[in-house]
C-alpha positions as a printed NumPy array, in Angstrom:
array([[-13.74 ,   4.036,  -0.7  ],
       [-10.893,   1.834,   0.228],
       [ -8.094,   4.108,   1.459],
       [ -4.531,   3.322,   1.553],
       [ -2.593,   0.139,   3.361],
       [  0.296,   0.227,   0.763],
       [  1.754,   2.321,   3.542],
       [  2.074,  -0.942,   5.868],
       [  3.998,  -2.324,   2.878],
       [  6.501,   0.272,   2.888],
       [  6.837,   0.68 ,   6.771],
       [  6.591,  -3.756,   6.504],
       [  9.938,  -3.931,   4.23 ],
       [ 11.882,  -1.09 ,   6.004],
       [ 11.33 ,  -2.158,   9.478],
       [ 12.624,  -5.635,   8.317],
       [ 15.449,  -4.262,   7.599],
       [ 16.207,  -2.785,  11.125],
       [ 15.513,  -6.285,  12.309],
       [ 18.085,  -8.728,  13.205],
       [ 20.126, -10.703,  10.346],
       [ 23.351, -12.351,  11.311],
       [ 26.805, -13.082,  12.949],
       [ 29.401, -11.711,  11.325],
       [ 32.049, -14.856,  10.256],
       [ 35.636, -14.938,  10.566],
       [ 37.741, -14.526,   7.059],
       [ 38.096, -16.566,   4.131],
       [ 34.203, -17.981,   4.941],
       [ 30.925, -17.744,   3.114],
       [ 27.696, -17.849,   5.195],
       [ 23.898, -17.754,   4.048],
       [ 21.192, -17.442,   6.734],
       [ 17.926, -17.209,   6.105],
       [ 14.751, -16.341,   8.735],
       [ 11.137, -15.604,   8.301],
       [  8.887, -12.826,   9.179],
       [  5.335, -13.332,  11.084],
       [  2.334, -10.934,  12.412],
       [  0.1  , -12.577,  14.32 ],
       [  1.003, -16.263,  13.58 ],
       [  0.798, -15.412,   9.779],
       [  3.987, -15.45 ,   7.872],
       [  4.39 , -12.34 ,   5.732],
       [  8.387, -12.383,   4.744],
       [ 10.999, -14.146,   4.468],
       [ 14.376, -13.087,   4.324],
       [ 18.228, -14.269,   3.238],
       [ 21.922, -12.74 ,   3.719],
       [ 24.866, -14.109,   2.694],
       [ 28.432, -12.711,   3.959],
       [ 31.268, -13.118,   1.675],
       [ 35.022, -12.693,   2.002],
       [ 36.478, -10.624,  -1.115],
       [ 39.835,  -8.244,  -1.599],
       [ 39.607,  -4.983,  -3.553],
       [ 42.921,  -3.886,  -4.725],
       [ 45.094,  -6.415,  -2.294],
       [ 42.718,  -5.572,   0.471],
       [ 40.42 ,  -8.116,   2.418],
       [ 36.935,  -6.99 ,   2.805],
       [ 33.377,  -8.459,   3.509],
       [ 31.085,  -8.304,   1.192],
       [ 27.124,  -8.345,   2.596],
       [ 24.411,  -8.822,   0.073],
       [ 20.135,  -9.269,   1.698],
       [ 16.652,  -9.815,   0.598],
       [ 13.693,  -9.056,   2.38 ],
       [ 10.405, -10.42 ,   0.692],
       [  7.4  ,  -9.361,   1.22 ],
       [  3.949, -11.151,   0.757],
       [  0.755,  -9.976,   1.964],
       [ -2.779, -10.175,   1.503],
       [ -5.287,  -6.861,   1.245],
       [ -9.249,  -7.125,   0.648],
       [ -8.468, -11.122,  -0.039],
       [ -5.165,  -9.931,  -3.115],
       [ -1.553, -11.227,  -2.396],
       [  0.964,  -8.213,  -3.169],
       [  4.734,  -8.866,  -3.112],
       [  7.492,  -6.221,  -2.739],
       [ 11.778,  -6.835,  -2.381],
       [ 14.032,  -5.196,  -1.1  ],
       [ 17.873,  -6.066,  -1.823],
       [ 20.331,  -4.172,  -0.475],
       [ 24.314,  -4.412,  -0.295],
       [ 27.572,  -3.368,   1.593],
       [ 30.84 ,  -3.446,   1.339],
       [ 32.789,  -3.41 ,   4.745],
       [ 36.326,  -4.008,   7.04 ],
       [ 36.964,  -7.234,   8.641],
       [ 36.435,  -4.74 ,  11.748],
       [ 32.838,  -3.565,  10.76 ],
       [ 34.287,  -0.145,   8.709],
       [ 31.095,   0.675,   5.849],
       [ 33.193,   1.686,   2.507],
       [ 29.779,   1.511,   0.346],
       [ 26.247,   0.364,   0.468],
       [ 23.586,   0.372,  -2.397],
       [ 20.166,  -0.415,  -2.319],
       [ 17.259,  -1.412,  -4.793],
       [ 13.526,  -0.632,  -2.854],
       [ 10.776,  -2.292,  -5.388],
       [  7.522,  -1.037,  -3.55 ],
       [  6.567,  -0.104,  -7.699],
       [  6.577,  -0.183, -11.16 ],
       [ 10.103,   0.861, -11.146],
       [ 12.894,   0.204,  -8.144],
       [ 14.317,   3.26 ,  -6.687],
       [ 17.918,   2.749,  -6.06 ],
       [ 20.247,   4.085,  -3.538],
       [ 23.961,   4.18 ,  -3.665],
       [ 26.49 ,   5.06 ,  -1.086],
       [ 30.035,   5.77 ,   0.087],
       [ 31.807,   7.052,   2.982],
       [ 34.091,   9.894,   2.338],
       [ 35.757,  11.595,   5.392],
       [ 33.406,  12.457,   7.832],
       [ 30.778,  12.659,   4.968],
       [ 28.189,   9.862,   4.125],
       [ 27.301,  10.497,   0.28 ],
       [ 23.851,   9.238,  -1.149],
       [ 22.868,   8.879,  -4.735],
       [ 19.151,   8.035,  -5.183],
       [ 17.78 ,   7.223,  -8.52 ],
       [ 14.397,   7.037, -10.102],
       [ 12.952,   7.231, -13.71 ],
       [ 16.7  ,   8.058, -14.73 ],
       [ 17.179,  10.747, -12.403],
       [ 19.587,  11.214, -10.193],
       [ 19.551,  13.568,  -6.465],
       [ 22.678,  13.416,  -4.225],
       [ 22.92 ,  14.467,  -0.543],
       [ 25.048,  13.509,   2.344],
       [ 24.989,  12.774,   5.817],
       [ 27.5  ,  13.34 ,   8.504],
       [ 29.676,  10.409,   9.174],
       [ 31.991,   9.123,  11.918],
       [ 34.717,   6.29 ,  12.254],
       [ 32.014,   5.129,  15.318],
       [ 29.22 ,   4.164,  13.261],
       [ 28.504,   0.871,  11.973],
       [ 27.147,  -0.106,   8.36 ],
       [ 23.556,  -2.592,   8.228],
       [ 25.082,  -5.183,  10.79 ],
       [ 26.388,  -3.278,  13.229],
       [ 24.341,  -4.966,  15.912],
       [ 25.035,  -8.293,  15.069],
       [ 28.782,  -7.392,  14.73 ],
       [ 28.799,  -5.521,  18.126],
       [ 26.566,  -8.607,  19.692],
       [ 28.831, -11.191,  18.303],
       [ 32.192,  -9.538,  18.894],
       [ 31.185,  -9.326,  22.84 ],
       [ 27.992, -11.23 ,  23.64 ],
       [ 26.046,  -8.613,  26.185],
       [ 25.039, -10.028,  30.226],
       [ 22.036,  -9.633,  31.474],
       [ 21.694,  -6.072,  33.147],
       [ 23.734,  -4.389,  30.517],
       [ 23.197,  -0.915,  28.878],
       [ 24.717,  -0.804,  25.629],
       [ 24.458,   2.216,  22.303],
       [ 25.274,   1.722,  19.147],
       [ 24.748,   3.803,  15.785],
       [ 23.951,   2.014,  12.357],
       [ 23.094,   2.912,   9.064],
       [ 19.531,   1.546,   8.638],
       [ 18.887,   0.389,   4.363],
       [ 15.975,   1.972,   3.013],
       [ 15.87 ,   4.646,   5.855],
       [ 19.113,   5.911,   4.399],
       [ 19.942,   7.497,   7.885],
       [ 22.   ,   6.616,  11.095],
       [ 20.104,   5.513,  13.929],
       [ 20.911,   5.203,  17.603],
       [ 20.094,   1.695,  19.09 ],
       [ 19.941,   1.521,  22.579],
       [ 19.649,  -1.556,  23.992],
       [ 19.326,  -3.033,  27.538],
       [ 19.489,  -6.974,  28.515],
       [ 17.103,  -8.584,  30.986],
       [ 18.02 , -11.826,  31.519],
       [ 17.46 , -15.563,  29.819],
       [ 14.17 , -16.879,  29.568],
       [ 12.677, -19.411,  27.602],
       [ 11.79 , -18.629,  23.509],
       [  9.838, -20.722,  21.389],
       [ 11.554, -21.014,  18.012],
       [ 10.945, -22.655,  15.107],
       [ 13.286, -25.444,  15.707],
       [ 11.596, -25.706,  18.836],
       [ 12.069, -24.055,  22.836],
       [ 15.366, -22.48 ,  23.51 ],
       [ 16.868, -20.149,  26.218],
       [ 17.353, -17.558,  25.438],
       [ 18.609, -13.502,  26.295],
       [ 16.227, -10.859,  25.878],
       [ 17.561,  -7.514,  24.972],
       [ 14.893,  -4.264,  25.316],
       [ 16.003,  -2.008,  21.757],
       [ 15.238,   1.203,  20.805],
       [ 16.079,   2.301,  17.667],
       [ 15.849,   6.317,  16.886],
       [ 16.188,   8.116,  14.015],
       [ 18.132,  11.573,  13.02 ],
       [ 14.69 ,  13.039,  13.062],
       [ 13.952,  11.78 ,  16.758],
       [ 11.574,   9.278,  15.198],
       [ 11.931,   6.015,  17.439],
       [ 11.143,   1.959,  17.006],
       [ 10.905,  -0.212,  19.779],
       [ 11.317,  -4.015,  19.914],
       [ 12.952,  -7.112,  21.385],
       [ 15.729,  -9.02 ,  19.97 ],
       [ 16.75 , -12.93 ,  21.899],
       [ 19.942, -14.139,  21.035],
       [ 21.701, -17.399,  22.31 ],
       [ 24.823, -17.412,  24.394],
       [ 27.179, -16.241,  21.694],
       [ 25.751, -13.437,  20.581],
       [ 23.866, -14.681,  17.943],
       [ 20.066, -13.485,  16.949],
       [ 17.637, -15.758,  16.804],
       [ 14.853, -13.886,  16.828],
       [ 13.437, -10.297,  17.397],
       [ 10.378,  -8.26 ,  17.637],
       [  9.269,  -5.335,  16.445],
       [  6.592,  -2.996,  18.016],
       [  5.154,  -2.138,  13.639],
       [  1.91 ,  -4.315,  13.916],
       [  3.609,  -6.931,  16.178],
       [  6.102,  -7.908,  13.482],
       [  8.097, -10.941,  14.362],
       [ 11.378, -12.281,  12.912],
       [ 12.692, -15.991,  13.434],
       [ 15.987, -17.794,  12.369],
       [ 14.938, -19.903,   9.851],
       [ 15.746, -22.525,   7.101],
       [ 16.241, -22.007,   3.198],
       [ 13.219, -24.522,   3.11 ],
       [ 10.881, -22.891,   6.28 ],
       [ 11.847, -19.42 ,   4.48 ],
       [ 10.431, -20.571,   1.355],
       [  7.609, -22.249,   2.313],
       [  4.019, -20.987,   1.479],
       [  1.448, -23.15 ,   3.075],
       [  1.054, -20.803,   6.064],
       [  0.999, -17.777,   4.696],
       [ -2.901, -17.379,   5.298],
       [ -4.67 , -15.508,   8.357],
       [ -3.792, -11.867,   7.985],
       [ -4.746,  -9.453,   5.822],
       [ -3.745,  -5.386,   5.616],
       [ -6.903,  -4.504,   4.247],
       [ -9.063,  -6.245,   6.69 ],
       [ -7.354,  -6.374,   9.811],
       [ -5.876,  -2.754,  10.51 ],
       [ -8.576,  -0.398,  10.594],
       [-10.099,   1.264,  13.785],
       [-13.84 ,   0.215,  14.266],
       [-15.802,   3.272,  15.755],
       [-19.088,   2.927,  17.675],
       [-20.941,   5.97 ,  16.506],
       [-21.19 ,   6.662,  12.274],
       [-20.625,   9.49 ,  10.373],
       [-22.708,   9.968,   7.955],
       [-21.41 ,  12.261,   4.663],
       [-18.244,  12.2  ,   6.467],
       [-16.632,  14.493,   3.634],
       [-19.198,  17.357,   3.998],
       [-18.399,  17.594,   7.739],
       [-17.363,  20.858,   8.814],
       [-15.783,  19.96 ,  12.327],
       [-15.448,  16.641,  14.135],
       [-14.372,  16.005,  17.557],
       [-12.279,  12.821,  19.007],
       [-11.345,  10.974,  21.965],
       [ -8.038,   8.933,  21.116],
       [ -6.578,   5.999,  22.691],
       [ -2.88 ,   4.765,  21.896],
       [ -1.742,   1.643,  24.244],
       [  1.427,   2.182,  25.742],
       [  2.158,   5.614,  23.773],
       [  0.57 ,   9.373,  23.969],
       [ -1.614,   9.88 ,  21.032],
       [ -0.518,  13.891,  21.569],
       [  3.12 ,  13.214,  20.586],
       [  1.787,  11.379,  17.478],
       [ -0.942,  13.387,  15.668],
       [  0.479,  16.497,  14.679],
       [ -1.446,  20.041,  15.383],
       [ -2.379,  22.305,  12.26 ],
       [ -4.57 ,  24.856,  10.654],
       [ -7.183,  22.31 ,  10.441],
       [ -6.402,  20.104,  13.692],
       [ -6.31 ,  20.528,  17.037],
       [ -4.575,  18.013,  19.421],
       [ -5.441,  18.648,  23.175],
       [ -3.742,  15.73 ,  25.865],
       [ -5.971,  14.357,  28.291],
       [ -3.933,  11.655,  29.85 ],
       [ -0.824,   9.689,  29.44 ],
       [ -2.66 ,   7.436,  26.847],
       [ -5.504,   9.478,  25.787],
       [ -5.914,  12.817,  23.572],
       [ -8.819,  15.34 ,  22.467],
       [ -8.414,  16.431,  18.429],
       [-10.488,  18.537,  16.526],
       [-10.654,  18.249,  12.933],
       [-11.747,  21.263,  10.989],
       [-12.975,  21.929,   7.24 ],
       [-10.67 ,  24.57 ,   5.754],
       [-10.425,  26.516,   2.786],
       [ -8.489,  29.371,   1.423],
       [-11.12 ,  31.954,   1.914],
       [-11.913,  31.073,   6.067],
       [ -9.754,  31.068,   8.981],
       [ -7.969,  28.604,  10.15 ],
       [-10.151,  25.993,  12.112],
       [ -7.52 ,  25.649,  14.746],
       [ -6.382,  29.442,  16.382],
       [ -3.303,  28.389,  18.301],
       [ -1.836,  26.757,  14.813],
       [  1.645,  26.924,  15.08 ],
       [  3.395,  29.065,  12.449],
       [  4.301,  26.014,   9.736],
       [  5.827,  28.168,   6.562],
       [  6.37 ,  25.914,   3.315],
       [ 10.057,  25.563,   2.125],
       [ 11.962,  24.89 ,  -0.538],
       [ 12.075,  21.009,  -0.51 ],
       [  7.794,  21.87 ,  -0.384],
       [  8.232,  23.468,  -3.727],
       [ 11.14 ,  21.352,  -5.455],
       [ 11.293,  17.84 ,  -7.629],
       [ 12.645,  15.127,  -5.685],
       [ 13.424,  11.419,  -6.328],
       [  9.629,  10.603,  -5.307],
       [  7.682,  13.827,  -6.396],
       [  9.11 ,  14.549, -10.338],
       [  7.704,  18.001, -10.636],
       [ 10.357,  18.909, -13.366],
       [  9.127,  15.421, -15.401],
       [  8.518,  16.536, -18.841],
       [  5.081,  14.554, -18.556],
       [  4.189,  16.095, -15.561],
       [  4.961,  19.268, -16.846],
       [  2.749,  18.719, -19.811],
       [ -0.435,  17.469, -17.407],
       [  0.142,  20.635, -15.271],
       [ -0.794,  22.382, -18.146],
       [ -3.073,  20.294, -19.498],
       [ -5.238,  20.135, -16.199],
       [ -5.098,  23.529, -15.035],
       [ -4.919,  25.528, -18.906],
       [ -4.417,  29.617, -17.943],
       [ -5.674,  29.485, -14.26 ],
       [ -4.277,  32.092, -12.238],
       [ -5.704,  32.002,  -8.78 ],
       [ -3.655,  29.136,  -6.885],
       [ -6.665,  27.411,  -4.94 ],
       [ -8.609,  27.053,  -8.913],
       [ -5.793,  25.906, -10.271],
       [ -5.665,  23.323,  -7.342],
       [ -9.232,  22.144,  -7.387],
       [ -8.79 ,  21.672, -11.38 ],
       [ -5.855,  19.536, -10.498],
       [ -7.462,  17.887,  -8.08 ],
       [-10.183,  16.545, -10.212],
       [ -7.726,  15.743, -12.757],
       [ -5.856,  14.002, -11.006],
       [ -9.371,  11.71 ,  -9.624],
       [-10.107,  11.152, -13.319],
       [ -6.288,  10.765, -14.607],
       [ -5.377,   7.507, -12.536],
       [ -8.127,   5.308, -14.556],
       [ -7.192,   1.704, -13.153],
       [ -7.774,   1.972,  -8.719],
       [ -5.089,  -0.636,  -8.553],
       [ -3.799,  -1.92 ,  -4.843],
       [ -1.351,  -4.364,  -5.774],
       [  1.864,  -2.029,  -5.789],
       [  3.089,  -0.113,  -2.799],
       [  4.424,   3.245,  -3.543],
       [  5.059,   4.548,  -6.856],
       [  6.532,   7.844,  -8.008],
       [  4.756,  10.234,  -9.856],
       [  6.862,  10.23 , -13.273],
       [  5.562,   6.293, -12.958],
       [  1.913,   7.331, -12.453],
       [  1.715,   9.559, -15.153],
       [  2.45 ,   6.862, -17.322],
       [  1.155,   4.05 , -15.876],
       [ -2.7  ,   5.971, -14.852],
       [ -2.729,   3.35 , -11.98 ],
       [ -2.457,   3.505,  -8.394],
       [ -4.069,   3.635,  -5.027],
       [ -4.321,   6.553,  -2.74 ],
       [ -0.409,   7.009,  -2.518],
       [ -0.217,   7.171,  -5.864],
       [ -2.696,   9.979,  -6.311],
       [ -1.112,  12.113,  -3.853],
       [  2.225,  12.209,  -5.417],
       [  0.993,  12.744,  -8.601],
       [ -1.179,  15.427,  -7.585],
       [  1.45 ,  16.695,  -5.447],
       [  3.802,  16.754,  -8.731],
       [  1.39 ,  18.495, -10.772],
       [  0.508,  21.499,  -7.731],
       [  4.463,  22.14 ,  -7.731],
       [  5.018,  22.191, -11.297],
       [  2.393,  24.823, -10.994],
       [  4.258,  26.79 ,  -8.649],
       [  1.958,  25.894,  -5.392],
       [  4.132,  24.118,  -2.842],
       [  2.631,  20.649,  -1.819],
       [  3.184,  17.803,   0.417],
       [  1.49 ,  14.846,   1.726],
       [ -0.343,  13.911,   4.32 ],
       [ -0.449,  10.623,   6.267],
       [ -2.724,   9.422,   8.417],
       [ -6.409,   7.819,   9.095],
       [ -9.514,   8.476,   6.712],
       [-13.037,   7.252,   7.869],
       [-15.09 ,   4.703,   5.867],
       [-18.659,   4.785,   5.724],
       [-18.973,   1.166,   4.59 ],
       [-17.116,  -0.13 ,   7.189],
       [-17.833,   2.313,  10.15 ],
       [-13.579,   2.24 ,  10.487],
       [-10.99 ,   4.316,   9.828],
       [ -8.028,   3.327,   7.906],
       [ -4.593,   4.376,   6.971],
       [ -4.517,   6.967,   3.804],
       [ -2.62 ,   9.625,   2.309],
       [ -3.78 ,  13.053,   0.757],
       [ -2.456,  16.137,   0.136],
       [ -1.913,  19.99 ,   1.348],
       [ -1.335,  23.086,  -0.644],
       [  0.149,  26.239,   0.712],
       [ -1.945,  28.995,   0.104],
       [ -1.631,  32.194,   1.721],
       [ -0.168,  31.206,   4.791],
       [ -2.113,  28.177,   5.794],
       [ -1.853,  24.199,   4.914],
       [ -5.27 ,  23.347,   2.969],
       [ -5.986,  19.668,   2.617],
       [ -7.584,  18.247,  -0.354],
       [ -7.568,  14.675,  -1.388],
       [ -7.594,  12.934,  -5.295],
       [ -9.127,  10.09 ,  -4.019],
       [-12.254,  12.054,  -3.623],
       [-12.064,  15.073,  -5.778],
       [-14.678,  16.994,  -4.065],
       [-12.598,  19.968,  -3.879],
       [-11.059,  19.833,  -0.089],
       [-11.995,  17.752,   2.676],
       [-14.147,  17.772,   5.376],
       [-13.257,  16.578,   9.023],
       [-13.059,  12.925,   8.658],
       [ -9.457,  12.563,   7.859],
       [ -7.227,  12.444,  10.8  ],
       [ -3.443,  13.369,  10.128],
       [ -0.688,  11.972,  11.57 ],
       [  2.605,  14.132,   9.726],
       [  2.756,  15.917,   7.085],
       [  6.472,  15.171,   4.778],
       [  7.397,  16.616,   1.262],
       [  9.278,  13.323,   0.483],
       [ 12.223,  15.051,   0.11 ],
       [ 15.86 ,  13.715,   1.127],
       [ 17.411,  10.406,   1.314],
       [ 15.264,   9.775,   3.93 ],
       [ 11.98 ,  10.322,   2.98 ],
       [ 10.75 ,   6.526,   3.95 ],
       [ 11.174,   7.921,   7.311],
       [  7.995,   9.91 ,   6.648],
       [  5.707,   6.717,   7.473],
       [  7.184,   5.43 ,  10.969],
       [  4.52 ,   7.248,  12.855],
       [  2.269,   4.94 ,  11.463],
       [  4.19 ,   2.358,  13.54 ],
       [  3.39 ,   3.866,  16.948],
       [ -0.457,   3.527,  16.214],
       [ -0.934,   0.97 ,  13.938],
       [ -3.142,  -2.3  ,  16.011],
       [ -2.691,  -0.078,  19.44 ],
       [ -5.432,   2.761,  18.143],
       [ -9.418,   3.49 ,  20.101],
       [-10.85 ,   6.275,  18.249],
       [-14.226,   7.743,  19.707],
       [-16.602,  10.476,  17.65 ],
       [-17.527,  12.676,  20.507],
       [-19.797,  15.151,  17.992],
       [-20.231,  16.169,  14.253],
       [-20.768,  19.437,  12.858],
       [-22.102,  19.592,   9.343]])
């Protein structure tokens, strides 16, 4: 079993775009930059952005038009997913409209914006469908470049504090960006050594989901490069031609190179009943990351180190973990969304199909389930994250794809379903490595069970990190916690119960 890293795609692209791009320019010019994106000395991105002067209706505006690129390599296969995105501002930084186009599948979702009031208003699109919401909205926040803007406009001094909020593409939300300067210190670039400014950032989310990095810029203001803490990520003012370039694109690989060895094995890791686990997260608390269920307990040790429990559960038992916090499903748990087309006319018709007159919720879900295992026909790991209307058409996917589909199918049943992200062991390779699955609400518990399997729930070798209904404009948001773990993660088996 191969589980998912088409997540690290997703969180890849969206964290570029939180990254550094560049100076705004005065009116009347045209500017292209382009820079390139490494982890660890491997280049895995490149990206351009070109700022344009343009008048609407007598009025001069700036136009702003990106690309982020994506190429990496998984098990030894090169995948490539865009991202272009768009916005329409004031000379003075004002956001008017924004639209973006996420390809992470068979089909780009696209997102389209405009500021109304005090009111942000989102239209996201997939398969032909079409789900608004808003956001609130004030005259202090800044559209994608906000940073650069505010960094160019008055270039910060070492020892200064400074907040700004931005929309972040992709995200769809506005983010607070704190950011503190240390003082000038010498950065290799690609055009060689330069002294440079180094400004601490902190970027978090409406959701108080956070990203930390680094971001160097010259004298000026200008960004030359930045860091981000996802896998190490690193961003460098580039050339059209170094952007471009291919030759050293080798060296790192998202199949290989992300997973968590373990010392001890687990042998029939899916017919566990309960597993214990010491976890280690470098520089974070691994008790503010894993979330605590029915079937997981997540007991702090230390600063850095954490105790979970994983239990087996099913309908008919109690819930592995006693202190689980009350976690009722929703509407949005029940409800079609832009990633999760439960109202699809070809999802409705597999719903059917799978389940036929089933009654009892947990046999209509272990029918689905298996359906779902033998539905997606072609275990494909090329694309990142498709929606389920695309699935059901296309039969081909990873384990992303098989939990939105099944997810799709459970609600067009009437069961509300969501997914789950987070770790799942690997016998052949004695790691664990990022994967999604599923829960169902049934009775009043979460119970997992996972397509990529189909062995009718799991047993207590998957380790979850949230749990999202990939609902809202923001539903990418849903895989940052991978970011605080991902390359800074010790897991230890402490004992097994079969």
């Amino acid at each position: 079993m191969k589980p998912i890293q088409t997540i690290h795609h997703a969180v890849l692209l969206l964290v570029l775009l939180t990254q550094g791009g560049c100076r705004p320019e005065p009116a009347g010019t045209h500017r292209e930059v382009w820079k390139v994106q490494y982890i660890r000395g491997a280049k895995v991105g490149y990206g351009k952005t070109v700022i344009r002067e343009c008048t609407r209706s007598g009025r001069r505006l700036v136009e702003i038009e990106g690309l982020e690129h994506l190429t990496v390599k998984r098990y030894g296969e090169s995948t490539e997913q865009k991202i272009r995105f768009a916005s329409t501002e004031t000379p003075d930084g004002q956001l008017l409209d924004f639209q973006t186009e996420i390809a992470l599948g068979p089909v780009p979702i696209l997102s389209k914006g405009r500021v109304e009031g005090d009111r942000l208003v989102i239209e996201t699109t997939t398969q032909g469908k079409t789900v608004g919401t808003q956001i609130p909205w004030s005259a202090d926040y800044g559209g994608f470049y906000a940073t650069e803007q505010a960094l160019s406009r008055k270039p910060m001094q070492p020892g200064e504090k400074r907040t700004i909020h931005t929309l972040i593409p992709g995200f769809n939300q506005v983010a607070a960006i704190e950011m503190t300067a240390r003082d000038f210190e010498p950065v290799k670039l690609l055009t060689g050594p330069s002294n440079l400014l180094r400004i601490d950032t902190t970027i978090t989310f409406a959701d108080g989901q956070s990203i930390r990095g680094n971001i160097w810029t010259d004298r000026t203001g200008e960004v030359l490069k930045d860091r981000s803490e996802a896998m190490g990520l690193e961003s460098y003012r580039a050339t059209k031609v170094q952007a471009l370039d291919k030759t050293d694109t080798a060296g790192f690989d998202l199949g290989l190179d992300v997973t968590v060895k373990v010392a001890r094995p687990i042998s029939r890791p899916h017919d566990t009943k309960q597993i214990r686990y010491r976890v280690h997260l470098t520089g974070g608390d691994p008790a503010g990351v894993f979330v605590a269920g029915a079937s997981q307990q997540v007991k702090s040790i230390d600063e850095n180190t954490a105790e979970i429990t994983v239990h087996a559960l099913r309908p008919a038992g109690r819930p592995g973990n006693p202190d689980a916090p009350d976690d009722p499903a929703t509407e949005a748990d029940r409800q079609p969304n832009s990633l999760i087309q439960s109202d699809d006319p070809q999802i409705v018709k597999m719903a059917c199909e799978a389940a036929g007159d089933l009654k009892d919720p947990w046999q209509i879900t272990l029918a689905l389930e298996s359906y779902v295992k033998q539905a997606i026909r072609l275990k494909d790991f090329s694309q990142a994250f498709a929606t389920a209307a695309e699935v059901a058409k296309t039969r081909v996917g990873d384990c992303t794809e098989h939990s939105v589909l099944l997810a799709a199918l459970a609600r067009a049943r009437g069961i509300p379903t969501r997914v789950a992200i987070g770790l799942v062991y690997m016998q052949g390779t004695q790691s664990f490595g990022y994967h999604m699955w599923n829960e169902v609400y049934i009775g009043k518990w979460w119970i997992p069970i996972d397509a990529t399997l189909g062995k009718g729930g799991i047993g207590a070798a998957h380790l979850k990190l949230v749990g999202s209904n990939l609902g809202g404009a923001s539903a990418y948001s849903s895989f940052l916690p991978i970011v605080h773990v991902a390359g800074r993660l010790k897991i230890e088996v402490l004992d097994i119960q079969m």
